[in-house]
BAKEKE-435493 format. One line per field, with one value per residue (C-alpha): residue number from 0; x, y, z. Coordinates in steps of 0.05 Angstrom, whole numbers, always signed. Example, Ala and Ser with C-alpha at 12.3 -4.5 7.8 and 13.67 -1.06 7.14 Angstrom:
<nodes>
i <- c(0 | 1)
X <- c(+246 | +273)
Y <- c(-90 | -21)
Z <- c(+156 | +143)
</nodes>
This chain:
<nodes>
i <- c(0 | 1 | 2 | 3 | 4 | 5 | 6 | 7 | 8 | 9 | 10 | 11 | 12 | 13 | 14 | 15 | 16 | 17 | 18 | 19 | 20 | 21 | 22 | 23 | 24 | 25 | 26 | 27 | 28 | 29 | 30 | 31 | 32 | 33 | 34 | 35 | 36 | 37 | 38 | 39 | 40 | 41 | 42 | 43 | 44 | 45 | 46 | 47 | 48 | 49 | 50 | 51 | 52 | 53 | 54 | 55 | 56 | 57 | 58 | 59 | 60 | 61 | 62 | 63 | 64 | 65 | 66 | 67 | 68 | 69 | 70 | 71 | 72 | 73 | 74 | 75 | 76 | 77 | 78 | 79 | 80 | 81 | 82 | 83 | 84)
X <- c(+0 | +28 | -29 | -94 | -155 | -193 | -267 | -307 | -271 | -263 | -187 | -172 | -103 | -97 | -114 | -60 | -8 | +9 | +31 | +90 | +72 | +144 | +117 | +44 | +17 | -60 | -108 | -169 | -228 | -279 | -340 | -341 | -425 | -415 | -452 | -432 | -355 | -348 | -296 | -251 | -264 | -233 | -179 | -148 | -154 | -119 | -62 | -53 | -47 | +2 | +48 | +61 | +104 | +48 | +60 | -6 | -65 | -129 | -175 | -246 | -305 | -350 | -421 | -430 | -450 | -431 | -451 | -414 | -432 | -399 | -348 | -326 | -319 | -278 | -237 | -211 | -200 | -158 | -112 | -107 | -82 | -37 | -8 | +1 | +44)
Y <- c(+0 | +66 | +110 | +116 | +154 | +178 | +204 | +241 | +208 | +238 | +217 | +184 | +195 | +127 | +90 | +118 | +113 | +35 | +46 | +64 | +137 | +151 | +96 | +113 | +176 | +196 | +239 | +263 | +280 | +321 | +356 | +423 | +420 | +349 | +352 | +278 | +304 | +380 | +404 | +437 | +386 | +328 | +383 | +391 | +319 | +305 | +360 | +316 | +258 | +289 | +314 | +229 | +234 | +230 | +259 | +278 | +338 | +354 | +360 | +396 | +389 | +441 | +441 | +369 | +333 | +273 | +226 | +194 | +241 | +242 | +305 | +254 | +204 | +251 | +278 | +202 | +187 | +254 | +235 | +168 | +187 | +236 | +182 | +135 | +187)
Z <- c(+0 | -20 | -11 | +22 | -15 | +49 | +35 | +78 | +137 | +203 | +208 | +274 | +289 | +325 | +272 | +234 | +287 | +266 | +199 | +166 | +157 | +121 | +58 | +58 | +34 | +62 | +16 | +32 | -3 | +28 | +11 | +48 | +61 | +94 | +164 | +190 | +188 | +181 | +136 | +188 | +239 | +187 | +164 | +238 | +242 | +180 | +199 | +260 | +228 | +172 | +233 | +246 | +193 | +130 | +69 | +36 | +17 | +33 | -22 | -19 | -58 | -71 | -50 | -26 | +34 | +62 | -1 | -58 | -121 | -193 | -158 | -111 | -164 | -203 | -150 | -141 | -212 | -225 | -156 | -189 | -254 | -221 | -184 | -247 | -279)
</nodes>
């Protein structure tokens, strides 16, 4: 594993804290209207986990809520093909 595509996740650090963190990279994918995990709650959480060691971004979404749409969709398939490059 060489990367983890988070979405809409609420990033617990701990769960983090057992992996390699220098050979994993975490992305996340987040709709900024999502009301299960708000946007700057999963943002601080994400920093934290990033200062483990994690190399990685935060990506937002425009206008959606906690729900896989085609954005979402998309989102992942450009971070993929940026990846295969």
């Amino acid at each position: 594993v060489s990367e983890i595509i988070a979405v809409g996740s609420g990033f617990r650090p701990d769960f983090y804290e057992v992996l390699s963190a220098k050979q994993i990279r975490l992305t996340a994918i987040h709709g900024d209207q999502d009301e299960v995990f708000p946007i700057a709650s999963a943002e601080k959480a994400h920093g934290r986990i990033l200062d483990l060691g994690f190399q990685g971004e935060f990506l937002t979404v425009p206008g959606v809520r906690h729900i896989a749409t085609p954005e979402i969709g998309q989102a992942i398939s450009k971070r993929l093909q940026a990846e295969s490059k």
